[in-house]
N, C-alpha and C positions, 0 to 999 in steps of 0.2 A: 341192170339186174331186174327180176322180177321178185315180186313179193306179194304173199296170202298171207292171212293170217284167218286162221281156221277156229272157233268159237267152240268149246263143247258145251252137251246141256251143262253140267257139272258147273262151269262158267270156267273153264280151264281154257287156255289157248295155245293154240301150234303155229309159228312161226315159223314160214317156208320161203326160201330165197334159193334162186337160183340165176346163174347168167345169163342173160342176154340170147346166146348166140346156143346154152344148149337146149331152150323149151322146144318143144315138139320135136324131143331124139330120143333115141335108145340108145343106153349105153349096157353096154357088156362087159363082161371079164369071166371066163367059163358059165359056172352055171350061175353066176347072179346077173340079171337084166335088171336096169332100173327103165322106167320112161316118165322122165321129163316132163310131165303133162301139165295143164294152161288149168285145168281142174285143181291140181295140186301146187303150182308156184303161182297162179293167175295171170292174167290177163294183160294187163296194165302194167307201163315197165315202173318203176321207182328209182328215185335216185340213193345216192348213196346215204345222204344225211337220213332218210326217211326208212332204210333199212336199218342202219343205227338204233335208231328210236324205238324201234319196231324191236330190237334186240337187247337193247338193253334191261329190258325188263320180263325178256319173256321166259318160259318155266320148260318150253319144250321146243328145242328150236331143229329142221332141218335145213342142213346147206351143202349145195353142190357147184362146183365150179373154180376156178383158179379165183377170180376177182372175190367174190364172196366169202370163199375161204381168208383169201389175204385180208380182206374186213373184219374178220373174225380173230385172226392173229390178231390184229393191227389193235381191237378192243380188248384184246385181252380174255375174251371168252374161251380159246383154245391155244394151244403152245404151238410149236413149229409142226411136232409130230401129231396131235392130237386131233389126226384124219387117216382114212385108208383111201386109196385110190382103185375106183372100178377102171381098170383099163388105163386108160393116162388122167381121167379127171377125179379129183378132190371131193370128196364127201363127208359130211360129218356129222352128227345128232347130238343135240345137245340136250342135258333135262338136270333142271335144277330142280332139288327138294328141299 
């Protein structure tokens, strides 16, 4: 998986994870494109334990991907259904207040 974690002035933070295998894609499903960008999931892959970490505290999370998503079940930050799917892959935002 890849993982950012995006700073606002505000001091707020967005937690972005995505797979492996979709950075640097587009995905579609009619008129919604997402793209996968190394801007927005980063650079540098992470492991699992460090996405975790990176998740469990944070206030605004996006996630894209079967693995990622199943981490997110698997914490308990979202239920089975508590994703929609662009095309065949897994997507979900998360924002605690």
């Amino acid at each position: 998986m890849y993982l950012k974690v995006h700073r606002t002035p505000a001091g707020d933070e967005v937690v972005a994870v995505c797979d492996r295998e979709l950075l640097d894609t587009r995905i579609q499903h009619g008129d919604i494109e997402i793209h996968v960008s190394e801007a927005f999931y980063g650079k540098s892959p992470a492991t699992p334990e460090e996405v975790r970490t990176a998740l469990r505290y944070a206030g605004n999370v996006n996630l894209i991907g079967e693995r990622t998503i199943a981490l997110a079940i698997e914490m308990g930050l979202i239920g089975t259904t508590g994703f929609i799917r662009i095309g065949s892959v897994p997507h979900a935002q998360i924002i605690r207040l």
